[in-house]
C-alpha positions as CSV (number, residue, x, y, z in Angstrom):
1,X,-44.0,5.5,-31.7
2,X,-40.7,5.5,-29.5
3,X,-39.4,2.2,-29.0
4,X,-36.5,1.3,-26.1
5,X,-33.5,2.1,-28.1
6,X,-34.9,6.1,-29.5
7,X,-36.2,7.4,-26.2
8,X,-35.1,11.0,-26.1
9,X,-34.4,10.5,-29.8
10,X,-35.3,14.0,-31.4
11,X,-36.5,13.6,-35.1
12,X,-34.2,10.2,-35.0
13,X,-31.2,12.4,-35.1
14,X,-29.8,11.2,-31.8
15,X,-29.5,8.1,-30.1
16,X,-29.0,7.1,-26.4
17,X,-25.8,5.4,-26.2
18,X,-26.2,1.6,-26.2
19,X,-23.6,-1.2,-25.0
20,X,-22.1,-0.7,-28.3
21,X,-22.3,3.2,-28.8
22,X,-18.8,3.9,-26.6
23,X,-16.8,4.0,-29.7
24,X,-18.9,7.2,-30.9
25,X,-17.5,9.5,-28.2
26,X,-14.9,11.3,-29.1
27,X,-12.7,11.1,-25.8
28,X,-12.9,8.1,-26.7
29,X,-11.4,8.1,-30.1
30,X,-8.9,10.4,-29.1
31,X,-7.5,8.3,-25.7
32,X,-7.5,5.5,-28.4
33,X,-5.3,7.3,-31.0
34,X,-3.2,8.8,-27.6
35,X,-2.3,5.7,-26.6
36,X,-1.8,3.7,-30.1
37,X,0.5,6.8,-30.5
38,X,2.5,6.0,-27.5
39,X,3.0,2.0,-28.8
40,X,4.3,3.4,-31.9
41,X,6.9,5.5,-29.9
42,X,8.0,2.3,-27.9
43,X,8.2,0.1,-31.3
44,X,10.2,2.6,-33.1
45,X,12.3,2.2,-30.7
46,X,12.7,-1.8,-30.2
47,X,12.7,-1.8,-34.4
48,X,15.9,0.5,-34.3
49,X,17.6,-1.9,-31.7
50,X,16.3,-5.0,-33.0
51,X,17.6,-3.9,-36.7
52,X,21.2,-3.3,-34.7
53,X,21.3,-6.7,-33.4
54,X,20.2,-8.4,-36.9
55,X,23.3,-6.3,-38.4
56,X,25.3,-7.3,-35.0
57,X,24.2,-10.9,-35.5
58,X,26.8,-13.5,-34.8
59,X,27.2,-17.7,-35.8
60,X,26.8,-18.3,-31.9
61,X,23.4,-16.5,-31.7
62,X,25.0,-13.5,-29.8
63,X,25.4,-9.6,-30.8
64,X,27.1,-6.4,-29.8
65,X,24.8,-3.6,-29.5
66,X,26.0,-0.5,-28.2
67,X,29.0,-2.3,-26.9
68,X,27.3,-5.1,-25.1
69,X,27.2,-9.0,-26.0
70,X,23.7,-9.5,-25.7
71,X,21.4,-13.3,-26.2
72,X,19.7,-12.1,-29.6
73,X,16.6,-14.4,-29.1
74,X,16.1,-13.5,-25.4
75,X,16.9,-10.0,-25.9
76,X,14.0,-10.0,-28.6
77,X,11.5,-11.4,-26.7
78,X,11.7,-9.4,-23.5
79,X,12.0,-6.6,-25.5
80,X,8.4,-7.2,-27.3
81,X,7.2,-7.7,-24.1
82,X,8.5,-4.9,-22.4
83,X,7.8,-2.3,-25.4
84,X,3.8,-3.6,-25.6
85,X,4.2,-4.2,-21.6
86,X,5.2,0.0,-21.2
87,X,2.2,1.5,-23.3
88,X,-0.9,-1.2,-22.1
89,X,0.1,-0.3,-18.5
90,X,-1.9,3.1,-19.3
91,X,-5.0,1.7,-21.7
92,X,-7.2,1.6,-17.8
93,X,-6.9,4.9,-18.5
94,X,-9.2,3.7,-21.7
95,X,-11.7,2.4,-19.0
96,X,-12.0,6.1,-16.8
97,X,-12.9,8.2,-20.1
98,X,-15.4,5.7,-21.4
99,X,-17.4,5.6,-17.8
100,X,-16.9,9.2,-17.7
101,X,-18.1,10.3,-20.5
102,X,-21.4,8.2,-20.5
103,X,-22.0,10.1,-17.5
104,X,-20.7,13.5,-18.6
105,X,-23.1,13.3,-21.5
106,X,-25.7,12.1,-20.0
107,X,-26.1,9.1,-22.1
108,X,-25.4,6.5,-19.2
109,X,-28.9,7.8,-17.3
110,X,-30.7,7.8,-20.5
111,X,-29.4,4.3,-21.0
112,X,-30.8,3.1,-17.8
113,X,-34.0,4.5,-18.3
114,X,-34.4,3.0,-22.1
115,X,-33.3,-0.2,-20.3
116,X,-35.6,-1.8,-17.6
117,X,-33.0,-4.6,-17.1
118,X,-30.0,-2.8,-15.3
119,X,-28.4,-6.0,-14.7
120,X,-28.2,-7.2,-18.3
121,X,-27.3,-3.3,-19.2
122,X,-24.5,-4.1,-17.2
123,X,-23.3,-6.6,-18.1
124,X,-23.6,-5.4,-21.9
125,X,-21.6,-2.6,-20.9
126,X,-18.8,-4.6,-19.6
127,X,-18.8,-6.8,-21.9
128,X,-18.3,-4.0,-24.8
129,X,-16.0,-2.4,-22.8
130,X,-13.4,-5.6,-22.6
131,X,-14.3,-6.8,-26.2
132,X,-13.0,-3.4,-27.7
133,X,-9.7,-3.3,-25.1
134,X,-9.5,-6.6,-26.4
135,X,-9.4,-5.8,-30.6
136,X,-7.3,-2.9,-29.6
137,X,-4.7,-5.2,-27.8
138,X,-4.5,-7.4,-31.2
139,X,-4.1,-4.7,-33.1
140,X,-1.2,-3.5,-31.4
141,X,0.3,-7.5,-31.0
142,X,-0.6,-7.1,-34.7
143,X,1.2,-4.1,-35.7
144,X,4.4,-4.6,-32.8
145,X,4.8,-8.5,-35.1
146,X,4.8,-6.7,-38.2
147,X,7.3,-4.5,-37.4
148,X,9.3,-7.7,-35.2
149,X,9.4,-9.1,-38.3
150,X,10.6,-6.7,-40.5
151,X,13.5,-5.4,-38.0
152,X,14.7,-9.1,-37.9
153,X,14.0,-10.7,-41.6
154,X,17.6,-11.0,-42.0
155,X,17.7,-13.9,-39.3
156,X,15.8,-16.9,-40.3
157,X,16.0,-17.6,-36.5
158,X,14.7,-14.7,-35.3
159,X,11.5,-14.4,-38.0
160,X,10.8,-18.2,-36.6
161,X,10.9,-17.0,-33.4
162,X,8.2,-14.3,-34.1
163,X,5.4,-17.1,-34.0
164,X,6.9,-19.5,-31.7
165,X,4.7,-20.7,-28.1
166,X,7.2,-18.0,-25.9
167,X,5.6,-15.4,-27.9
168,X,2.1,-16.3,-28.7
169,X,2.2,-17.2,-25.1
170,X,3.4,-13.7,-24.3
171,X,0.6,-12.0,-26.7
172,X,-2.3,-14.3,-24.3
173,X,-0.9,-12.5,-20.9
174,X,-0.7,-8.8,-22.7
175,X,-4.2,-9.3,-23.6
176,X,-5.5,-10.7,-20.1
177,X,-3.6,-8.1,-18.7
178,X,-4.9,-5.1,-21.0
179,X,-9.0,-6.5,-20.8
180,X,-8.5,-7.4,-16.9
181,X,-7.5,-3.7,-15.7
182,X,-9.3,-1.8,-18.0
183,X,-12.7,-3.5,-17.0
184,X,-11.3,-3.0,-13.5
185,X,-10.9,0.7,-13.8
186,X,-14.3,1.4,-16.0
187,X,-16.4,-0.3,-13.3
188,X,-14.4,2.0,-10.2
189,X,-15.9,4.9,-12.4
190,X,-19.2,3.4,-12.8
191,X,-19.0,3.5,-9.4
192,X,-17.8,6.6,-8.3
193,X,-19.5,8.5,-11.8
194,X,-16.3,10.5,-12.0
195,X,-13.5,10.4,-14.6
196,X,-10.7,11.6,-12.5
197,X,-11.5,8.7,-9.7
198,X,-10.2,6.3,-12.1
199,X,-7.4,8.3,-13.4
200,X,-6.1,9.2,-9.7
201,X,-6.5,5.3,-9.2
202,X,-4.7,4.1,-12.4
203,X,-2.2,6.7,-11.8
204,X,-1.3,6.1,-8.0
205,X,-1.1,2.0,-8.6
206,X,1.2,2.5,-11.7
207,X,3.3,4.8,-9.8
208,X,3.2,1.7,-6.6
209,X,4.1,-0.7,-9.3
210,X,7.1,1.5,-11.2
211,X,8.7,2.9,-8.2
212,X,9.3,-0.6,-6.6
213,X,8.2,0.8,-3.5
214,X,5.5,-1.7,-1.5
215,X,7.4,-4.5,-3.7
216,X,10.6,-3.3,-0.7
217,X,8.6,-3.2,2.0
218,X,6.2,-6.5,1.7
219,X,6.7,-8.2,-1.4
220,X,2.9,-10.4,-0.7
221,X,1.4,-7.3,-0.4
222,X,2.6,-5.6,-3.8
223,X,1.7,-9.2,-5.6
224,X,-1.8,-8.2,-4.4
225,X,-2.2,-4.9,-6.0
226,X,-3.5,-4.9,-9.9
227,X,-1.0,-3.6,-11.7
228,X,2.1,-5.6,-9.9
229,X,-0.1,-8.3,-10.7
230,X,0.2,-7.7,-14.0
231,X,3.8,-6.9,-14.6
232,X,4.2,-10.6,-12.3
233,X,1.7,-11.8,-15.1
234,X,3.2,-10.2,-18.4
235,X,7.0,-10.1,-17.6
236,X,7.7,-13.8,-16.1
237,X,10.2,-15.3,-18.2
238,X,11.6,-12.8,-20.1
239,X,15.0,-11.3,-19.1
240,X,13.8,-7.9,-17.5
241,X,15.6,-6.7,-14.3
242,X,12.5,-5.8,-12.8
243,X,11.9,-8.1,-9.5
244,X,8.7,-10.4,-9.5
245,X,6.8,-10.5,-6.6
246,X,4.7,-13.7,-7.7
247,X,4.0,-16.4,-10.3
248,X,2.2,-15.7,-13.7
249,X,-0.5,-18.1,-12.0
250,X,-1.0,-16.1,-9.3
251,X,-0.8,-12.8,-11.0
252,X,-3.5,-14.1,-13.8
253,X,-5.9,-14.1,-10.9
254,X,-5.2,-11.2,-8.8
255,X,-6.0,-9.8,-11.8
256,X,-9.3,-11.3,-12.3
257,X,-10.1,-11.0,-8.9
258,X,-9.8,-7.1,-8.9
259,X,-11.8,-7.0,-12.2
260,X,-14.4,-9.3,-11.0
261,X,-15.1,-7.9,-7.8
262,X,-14.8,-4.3,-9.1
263,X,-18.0,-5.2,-11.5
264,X,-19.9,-6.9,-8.9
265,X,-19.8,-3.6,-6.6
266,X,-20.3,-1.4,-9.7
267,X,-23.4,-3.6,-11.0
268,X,-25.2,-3.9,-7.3
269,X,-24.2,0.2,-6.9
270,X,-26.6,0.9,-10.1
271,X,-29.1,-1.6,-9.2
272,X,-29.6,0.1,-5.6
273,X,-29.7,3.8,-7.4
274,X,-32.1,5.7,-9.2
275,X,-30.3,6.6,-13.1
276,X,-29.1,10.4,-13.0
């Protein structure tokens, strides 16, 4: 006898994809790997400088790199945020594949169908989707301390600073920021049941955000948009010469806002449709 979770199981060889099941798509995987891959870039390069500095390091707390007096302690904290900052600004793109490939394969209908409850389906699916953005962020805080900390061992200092509030506090915003527009751009696909509608849409707002444009024209409007939101969120405090457009506070819950209301649309949309 079939229960819920085997329908369209053939001889128990395949299952429908549950809340739980993204991680067994390979798109999946491989955006995953794609965009650890890019962190590693970044922290190869912020371990090169960092180990510069460290050999640089003066009694005042300053050093030369590449013939500028630089803050040491400053310049290693905005540069961890920056060089995590740089790669999460793309893990939405996490968000589009796993929407898109439930309904490229088919498994999102079958889900559906094997669930009567679309609203708790739902809200399972969300769920998963910001639990696992959220393990991969702490693996990359994870991995981008590890190698903080063995670019700046020869500063007692700077291996203190490593775990200090500025940082941890830091690591909280990364992750908010990583969960908050990922969730935001896997419900627009939910929505739209296509993979390069929240590509386009990651794309276009990262492009908004880098190129400083709406920021020129209405600086209220570009604190509105996600992924503004996020840099006003991620970057406050640290020494970057990027200009905010709003407080952490406020970025926090444009964020939110755009996530939230994003899975509210995306959960009525299913409710009101027939599973395909």
């Amino acid at each position: 006898m079939l229960t819920p979770d085997k329908v369209g199981e053939p001889h128990g060889r395949r299952r429908p994809l549950g809340t739980h099941q993204a991680l067994t798509l390979p798109s999946v995987w491989i955006m995953m790997l794609l965009l650890t891959a890019i962190l590693l870039l970044f922290q190869f390069q912020s371990f090169v400088f960092n180990q510069e500095l460290v050999a640089n390091l003066r009694s005042d707390g300053t050093s030369e790199v590449d013939g500028l007096l630089i803050v040491a302690d400053t310049s290693v904290l905005t540069d961890y945020v920056a060089y995590i900052f740089n790669p999460a600004i793309l893990t939405p793109l996490l968000g589009a594949v796993i929407a898109g490939a439930e309904f490229r394969t088919g498994q999102f209908g079958m889900s559906v169908l094997a669930v009567p409850d679309r609203g708790r389906l739902l809200a399972g699916k969300l769920t998963a989707v910001a639990v696992q953005v959220l393990i991969l962020g702490v693996i990359w805080i994870g991995v981008a301390k590890a190698l903080l900390h063995l670019a700046v061992r020869g500063s007692d200092a700077l291996v203190d600073d490593v775990w200090s509030p500025s940082f941890l506090l830091a690591d909280s915003r990364v992750l908010l920021f990583m969960v908050a527009t990922t969730v935001f751009i896997y419900a627009l696909t939910l929505i739209a049941r296509k993979t390069l509608v929240g590509v386009i849409v990651t794309v276009l707002l990262v492009m908004v955000t880098m190129t400083q444009v709406l920021a020129l024209v209405s600086p209220a409007v570009d604190a509105l948009t996600p992924f503004s939101a996020a840099r006003n969120l991620v970057l406050a405090g640290s020494d970057v010469a990027v200009p905010l457009t709003g407080s952490p506070a406020w970025g926090a819950a444009v964020l939110l806002g755009w996530a939230v209301v994003a899975c509210v649309v995306a959960v009525a949309g299913v409710l009101s449709r027939d599973a395909k």
